[in-house]
C-alpha positions as CSV (number, residue, x, y, z in Angstrom):
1,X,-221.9,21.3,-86.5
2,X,-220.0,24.8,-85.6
3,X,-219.7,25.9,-88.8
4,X,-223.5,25.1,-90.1
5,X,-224.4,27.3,-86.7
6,X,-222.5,29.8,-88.1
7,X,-223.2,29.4,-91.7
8,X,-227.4,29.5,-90.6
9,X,-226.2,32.7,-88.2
10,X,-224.5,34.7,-91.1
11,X,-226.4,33.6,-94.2
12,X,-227.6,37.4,-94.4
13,X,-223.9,38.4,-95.1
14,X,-222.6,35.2,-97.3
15,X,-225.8,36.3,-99.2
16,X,-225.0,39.8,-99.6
17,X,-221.0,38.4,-100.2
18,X,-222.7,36.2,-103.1
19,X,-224.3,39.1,-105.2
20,X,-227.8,39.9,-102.7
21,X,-228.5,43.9,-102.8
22,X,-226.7,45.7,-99.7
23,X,-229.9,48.0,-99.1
24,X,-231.2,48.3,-95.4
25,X,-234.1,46.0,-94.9
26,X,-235.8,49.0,-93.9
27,X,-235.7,50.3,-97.1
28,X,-235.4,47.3,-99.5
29,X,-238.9,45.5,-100.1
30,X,-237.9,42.4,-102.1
31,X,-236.2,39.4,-101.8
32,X,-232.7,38.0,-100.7
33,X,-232.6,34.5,-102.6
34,X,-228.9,34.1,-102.2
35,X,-229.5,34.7,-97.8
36,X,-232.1,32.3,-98.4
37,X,-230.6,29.5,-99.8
38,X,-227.4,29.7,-97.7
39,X,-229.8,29.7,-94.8
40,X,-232.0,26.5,-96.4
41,X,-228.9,24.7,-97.3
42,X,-227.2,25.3,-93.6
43,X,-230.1,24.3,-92.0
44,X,-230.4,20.9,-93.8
45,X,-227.0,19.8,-93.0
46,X,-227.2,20.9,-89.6
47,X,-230.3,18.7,-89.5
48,X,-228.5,16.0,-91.2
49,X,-225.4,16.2,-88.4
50,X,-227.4,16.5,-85.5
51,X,-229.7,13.4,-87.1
52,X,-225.6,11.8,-87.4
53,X,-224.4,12.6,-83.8
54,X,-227.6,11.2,-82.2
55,X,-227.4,7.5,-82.8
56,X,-223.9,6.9,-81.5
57,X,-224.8,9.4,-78.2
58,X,-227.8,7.4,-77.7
59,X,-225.7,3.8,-77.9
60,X,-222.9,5.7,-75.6
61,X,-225.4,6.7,-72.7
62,X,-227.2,2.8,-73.1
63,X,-224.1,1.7,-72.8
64,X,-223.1,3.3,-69.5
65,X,-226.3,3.4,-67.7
66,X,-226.8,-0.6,-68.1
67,X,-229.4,-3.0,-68.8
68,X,-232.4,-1.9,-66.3
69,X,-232.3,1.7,-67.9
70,X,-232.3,1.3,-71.9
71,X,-235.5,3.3,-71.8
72,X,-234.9,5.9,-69.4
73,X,-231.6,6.9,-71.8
74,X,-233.1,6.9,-74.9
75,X,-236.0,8.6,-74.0
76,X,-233.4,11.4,-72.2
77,X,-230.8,11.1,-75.6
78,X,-233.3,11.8,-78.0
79,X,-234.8,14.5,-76.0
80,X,-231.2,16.2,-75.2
81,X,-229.6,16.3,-79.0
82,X,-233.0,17.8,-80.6
């Protein structure tokens, strides 16, 4: 999940690495499409990781708080990974 922070955090530089103009955005009025679609395409899989880690955190916490707080857990997992 490091690297799609990262990847989301320096899609404005992969972009200009992949062919985007260099111009200041000051000074530049159109668009970046190769910023945006690293930025798109980090974003889904950090959405698709974060979706993967919660299920086994969720079972991990229900396991170790016990049977009387199933609810309380899953209500504090999902609320914790999003």
């Amino acid at each position: 999940m490091q690297c799609k922070v990262m990847m989301i955090g320096f899609s404005a530089d992969i972009g200009r690495r992949l062919g985007d103009t260099k111009e200041h955005c000051s000074t530049f009025t159109g668009s970046r499409w190769y910023a945006a679609a690293v930025y798109i395409v980090g974003f889904w899989f950090l959405d698709f990781a974060n979706n993967t880690v919660q299920g086994p955190a969720r079972a991990m916490m229900a396991d170790l708080a016990g049977d009387h707080a199933c609810c309380c857990v899953s209500l504090v997992v999902s609320v914790s990974v999003c």
